[in-house]
DSSP file (Angstrom, degrees, kcal/mol; ACC not computed):
  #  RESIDUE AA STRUCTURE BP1 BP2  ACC     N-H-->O    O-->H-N    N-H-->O    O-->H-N    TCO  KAPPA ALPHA  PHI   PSI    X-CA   Y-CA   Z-CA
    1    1 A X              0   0    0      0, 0.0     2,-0.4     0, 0.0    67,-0.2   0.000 360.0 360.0 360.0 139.0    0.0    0.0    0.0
    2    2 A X  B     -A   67   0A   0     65,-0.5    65,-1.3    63,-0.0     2,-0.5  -0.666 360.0-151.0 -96.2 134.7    1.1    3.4   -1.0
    3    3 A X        -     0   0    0     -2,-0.4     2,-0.4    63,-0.2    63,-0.2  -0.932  15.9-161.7-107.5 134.4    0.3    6.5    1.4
    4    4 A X        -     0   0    0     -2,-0.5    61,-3.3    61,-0.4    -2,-0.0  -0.997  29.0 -98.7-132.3 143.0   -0.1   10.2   -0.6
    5    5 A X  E     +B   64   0B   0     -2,-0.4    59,-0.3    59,-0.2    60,-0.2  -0.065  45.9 165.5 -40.5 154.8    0.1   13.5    1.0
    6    6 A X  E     -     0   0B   0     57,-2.3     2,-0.3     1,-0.4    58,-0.2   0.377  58.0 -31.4-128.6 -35.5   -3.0   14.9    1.8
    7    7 A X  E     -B   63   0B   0     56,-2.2    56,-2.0    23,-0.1    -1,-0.4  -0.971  51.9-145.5-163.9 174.2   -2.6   17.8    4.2
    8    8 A X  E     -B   62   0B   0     21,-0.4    21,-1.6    -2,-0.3    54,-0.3  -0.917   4.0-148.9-154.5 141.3   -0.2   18.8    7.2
    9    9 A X  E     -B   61   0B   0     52,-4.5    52,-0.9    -2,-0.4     2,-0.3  -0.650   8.9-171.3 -69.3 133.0   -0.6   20.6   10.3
   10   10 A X  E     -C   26   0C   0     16,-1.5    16,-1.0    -2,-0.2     2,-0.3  -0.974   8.0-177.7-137.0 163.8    2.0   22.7   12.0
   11   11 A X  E     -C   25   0C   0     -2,-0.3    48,-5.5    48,-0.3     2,-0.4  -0.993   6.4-161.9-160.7 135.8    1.5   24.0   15.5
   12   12 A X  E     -CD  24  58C   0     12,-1.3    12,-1.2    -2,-0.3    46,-0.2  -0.699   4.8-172.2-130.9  97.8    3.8   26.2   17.6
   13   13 A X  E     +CD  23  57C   0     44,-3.0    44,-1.0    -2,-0.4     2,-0.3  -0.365  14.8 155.2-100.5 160.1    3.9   26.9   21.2
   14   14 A X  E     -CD  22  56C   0      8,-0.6     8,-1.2    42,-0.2     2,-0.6  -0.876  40.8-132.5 172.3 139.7    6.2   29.7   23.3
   15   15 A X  E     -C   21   0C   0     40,-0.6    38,-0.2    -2,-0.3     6,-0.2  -0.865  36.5-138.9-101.5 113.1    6.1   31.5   26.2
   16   16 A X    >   -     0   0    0      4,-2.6     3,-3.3    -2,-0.6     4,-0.3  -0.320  47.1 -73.5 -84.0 162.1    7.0   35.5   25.2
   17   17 A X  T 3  S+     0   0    0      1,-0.2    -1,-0.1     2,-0.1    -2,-0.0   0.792 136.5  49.6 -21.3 -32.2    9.3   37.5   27.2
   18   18 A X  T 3  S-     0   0    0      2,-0.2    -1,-0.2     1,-0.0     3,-0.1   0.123 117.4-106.2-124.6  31.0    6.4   37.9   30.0
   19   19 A X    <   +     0   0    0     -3,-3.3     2,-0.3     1,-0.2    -2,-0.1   0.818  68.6 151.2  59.1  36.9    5.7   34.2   30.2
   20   20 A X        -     0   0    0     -4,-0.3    -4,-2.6     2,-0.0    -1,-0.2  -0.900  48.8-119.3-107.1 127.6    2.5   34.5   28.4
   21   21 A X  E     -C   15   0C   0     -2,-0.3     2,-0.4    -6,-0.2    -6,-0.2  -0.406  29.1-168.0 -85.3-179.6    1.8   31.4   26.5
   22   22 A X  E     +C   14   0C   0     -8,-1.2    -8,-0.6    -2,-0.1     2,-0.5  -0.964   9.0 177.2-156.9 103.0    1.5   31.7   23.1
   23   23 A X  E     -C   13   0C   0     -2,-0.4     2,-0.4   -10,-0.2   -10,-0.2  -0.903   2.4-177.8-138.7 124.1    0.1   28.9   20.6
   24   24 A X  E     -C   12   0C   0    -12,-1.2   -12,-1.3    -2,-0.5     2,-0.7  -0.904   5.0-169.0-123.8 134.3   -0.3   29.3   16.7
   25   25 A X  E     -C   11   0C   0     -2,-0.4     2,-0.6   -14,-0.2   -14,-0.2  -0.891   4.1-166.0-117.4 106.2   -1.8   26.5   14.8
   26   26 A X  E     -C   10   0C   0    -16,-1.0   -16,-1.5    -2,-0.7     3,-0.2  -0.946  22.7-165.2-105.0 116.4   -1.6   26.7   10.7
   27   27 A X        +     0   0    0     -2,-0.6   -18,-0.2   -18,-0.2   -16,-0.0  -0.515  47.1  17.2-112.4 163.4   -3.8   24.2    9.8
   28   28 A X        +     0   0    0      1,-0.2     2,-0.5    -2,-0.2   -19,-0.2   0.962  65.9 176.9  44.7  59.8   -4.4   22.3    6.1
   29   29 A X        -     0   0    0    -21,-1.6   -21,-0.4    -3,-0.2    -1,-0.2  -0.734   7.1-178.9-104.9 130.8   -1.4   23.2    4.7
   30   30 A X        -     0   0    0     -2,-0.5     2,-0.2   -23,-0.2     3,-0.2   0.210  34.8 -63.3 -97.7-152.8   -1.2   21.5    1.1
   31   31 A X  S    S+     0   0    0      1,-0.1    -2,-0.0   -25,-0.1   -24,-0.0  -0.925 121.2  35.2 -65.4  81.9    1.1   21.3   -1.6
   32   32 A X  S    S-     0   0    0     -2,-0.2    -1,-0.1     2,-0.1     0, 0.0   0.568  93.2-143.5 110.4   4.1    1.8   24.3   -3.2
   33   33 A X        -     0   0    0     -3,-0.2     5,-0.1     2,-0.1    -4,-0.1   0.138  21.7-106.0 -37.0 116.1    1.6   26.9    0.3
   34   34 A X        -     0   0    0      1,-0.1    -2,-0.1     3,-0.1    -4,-0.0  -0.049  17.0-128.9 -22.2 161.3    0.2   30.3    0.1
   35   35 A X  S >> S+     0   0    0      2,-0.1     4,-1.6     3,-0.1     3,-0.6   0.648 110.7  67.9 -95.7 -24.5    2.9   32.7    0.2
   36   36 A X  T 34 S+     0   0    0      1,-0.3    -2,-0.0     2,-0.2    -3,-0.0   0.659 101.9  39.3  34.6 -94.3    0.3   33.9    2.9
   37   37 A X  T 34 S+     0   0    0      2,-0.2     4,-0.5     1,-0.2    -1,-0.3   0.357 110.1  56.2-106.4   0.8    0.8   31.3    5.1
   38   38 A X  T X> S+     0   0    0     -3,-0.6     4,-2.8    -5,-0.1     3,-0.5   0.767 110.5  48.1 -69.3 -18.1    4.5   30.9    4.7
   39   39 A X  H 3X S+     0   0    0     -4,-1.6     4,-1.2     1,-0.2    -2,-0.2   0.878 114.6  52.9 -82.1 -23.5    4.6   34.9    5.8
   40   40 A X  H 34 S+     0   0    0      1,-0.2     4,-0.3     2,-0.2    -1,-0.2   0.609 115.5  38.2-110.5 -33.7    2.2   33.5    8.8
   41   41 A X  H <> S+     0   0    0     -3,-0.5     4,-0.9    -4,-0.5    -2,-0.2   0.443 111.9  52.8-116.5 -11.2    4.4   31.0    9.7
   42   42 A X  H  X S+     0   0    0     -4,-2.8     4,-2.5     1,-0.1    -2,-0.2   0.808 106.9  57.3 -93.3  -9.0    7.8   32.7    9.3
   43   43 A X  H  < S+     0   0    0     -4,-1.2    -2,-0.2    -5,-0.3     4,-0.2   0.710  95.9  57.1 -90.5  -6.8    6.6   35.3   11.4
   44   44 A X  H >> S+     0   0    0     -4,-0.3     4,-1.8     2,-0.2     3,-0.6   0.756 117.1  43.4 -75.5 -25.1    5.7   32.9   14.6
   45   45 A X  H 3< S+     0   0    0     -4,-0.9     4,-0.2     1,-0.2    -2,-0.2   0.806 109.0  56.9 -84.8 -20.7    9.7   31.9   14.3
   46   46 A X  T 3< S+     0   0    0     -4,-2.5     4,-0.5     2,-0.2    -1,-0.2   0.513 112.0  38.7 -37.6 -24.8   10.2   35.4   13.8
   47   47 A X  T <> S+     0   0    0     -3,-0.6     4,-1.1    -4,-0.2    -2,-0.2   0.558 115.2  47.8-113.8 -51.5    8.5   36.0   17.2
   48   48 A X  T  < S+     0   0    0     -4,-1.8     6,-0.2     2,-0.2    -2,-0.2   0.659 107.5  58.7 -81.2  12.5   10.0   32.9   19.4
   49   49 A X  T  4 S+     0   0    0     -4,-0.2     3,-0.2     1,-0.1    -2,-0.1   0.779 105.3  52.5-102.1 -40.0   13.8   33.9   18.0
   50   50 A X  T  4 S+     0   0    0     -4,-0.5     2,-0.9     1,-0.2    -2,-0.2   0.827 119.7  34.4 -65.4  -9.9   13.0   37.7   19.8
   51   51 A X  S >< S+     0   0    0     -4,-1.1     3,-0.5     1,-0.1    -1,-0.2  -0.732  76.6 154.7-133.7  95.3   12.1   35.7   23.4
   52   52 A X  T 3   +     0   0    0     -2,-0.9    -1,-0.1    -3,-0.2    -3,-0.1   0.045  59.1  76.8-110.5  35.1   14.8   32.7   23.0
   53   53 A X  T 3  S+     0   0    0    -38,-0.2     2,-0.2     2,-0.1    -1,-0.2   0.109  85.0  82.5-133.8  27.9   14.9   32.1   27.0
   54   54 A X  S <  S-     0   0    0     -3,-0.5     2,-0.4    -6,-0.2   -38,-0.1  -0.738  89.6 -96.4-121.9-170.7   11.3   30.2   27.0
   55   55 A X        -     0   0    0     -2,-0.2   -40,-0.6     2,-0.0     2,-0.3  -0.549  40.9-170.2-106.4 137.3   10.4   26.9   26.4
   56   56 A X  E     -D   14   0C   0     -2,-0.4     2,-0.3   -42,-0.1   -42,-0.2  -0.954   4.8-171.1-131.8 160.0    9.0   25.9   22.4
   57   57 A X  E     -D   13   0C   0    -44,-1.0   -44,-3.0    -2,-0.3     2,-0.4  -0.860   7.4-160.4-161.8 126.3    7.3   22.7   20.9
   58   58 A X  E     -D   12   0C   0     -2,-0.3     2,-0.4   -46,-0.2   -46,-0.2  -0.810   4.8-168.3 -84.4 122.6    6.8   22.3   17.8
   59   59 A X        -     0   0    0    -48,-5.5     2,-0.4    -2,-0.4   -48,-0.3  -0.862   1.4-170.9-141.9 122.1    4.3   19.9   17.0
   60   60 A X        -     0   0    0     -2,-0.4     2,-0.3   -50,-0.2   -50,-0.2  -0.834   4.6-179.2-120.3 107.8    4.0   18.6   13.2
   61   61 A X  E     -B    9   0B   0    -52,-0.9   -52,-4.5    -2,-0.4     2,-0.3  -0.991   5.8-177.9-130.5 142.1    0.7   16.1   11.9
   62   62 A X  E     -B    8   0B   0    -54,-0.3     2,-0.3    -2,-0.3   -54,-0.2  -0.846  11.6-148.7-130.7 146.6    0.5   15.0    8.2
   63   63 A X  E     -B    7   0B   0    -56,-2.0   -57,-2.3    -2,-0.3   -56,-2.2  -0.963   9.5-166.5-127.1 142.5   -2.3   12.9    6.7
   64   64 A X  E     -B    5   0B   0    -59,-0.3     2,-0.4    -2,-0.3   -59,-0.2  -0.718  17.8-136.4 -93.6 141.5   -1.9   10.7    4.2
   65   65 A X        -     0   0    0    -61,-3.3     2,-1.1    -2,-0.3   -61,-0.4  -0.929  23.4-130.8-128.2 114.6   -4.4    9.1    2.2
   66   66 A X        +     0   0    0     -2,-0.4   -63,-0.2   -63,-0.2     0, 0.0  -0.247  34.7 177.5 -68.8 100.6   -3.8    5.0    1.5
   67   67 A X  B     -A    2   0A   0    -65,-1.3   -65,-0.5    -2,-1.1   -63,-0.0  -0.054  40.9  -1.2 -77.9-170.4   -4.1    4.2   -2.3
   68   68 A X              0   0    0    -67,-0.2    -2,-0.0     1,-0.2     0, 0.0   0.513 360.0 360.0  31.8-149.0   -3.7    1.1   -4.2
   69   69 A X              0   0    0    -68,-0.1    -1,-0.2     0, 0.0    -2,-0.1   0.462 360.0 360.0  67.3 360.0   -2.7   -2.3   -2.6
């Protein structure tokens, strides 16, 4: 059985200079990303690189859709 992309998730969590948490979720992310939602998502690493003395998790889900087999 064969798996093909179907979508991905990315989710980003961070605590800002004044320990406020901070969680931004760009969600259905395709093939083919908006320039959009790369500017959406280089600016949340844009944002945890000014407060780099809290704690981050990154947390990354792809679906796949099972073909053939």
């Amino acid at each position: 059985m064969l798996g093909q992309f179907e979508k991905a998730t990315l989710e980003v969590q961070y605590n800002d200079g004044s320990e406020k948490a901070i969680k931004q979720t760009f969600a259905n992310l395709k093939e083919g990303v908006s320039p959009e939602e790369l500017s959406g998502i280089h600016a949340a690493i844009s944002d945890i690189a000014a407060y780099p003395t809290g704690d981050l998790t990154i947390v990354e889900r792809t679906r796949y859709t099972t073909i053939g087999g």
